[in-house]
C-alpha positions in Angstrom: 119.4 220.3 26.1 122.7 220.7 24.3 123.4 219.8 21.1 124.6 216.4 19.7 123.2 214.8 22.8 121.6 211.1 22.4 118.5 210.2 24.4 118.6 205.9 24.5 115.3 204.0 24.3 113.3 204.1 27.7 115.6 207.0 29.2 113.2 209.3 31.7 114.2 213.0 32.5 112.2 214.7 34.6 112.1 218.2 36.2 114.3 221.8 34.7 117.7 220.0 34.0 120.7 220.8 31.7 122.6 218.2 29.6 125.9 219.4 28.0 127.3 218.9 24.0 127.8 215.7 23.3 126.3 213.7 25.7 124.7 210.5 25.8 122.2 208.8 27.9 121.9 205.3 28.3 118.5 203.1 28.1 116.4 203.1 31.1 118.4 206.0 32.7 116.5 208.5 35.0 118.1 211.5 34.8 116.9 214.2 38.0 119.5 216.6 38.1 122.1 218.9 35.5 125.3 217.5 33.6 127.4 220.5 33.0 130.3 218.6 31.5 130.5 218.1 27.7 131.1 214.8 26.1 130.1 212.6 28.9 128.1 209.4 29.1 125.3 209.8 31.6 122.9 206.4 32.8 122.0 204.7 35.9 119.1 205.0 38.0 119.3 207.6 39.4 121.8 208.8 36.5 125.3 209.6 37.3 128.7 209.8 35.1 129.9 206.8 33.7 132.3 207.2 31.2 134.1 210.5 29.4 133.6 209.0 25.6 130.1 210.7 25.3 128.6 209.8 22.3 131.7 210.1 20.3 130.9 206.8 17.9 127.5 207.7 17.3 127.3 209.4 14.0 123.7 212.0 13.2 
């Protein structure tokens, strides 16, 4: 898991899998496989690349 990454509510990640900087999931996403690319925004079931902002807005 990288850093800065946000998990949403209900998100499932199963198996050995890599998430980049910056990343965030969306709610109810199953994520199944790596994300190598920083600063995207990851959901869908099965989860897939949606958007490039990332979690950008969301502030720790």
């Amino acid at each position: 898991m990288g850093n800065n990454v946000w998990i949403g509510p209900g998100a499932k990640l199963y198996g050995k899998i890599f998430i980049a900087d910056n990343c965030a999931i969306g709610t109810n996403a199953v994520v199944n496989k790596s994300f190598y690319e920083k600063g995207k925004t990851i959901a869908d079931v099965p989860a897939k690349i949606i958007s490039n902002t990332g979690n950008h807005y969301i502030r720790s």
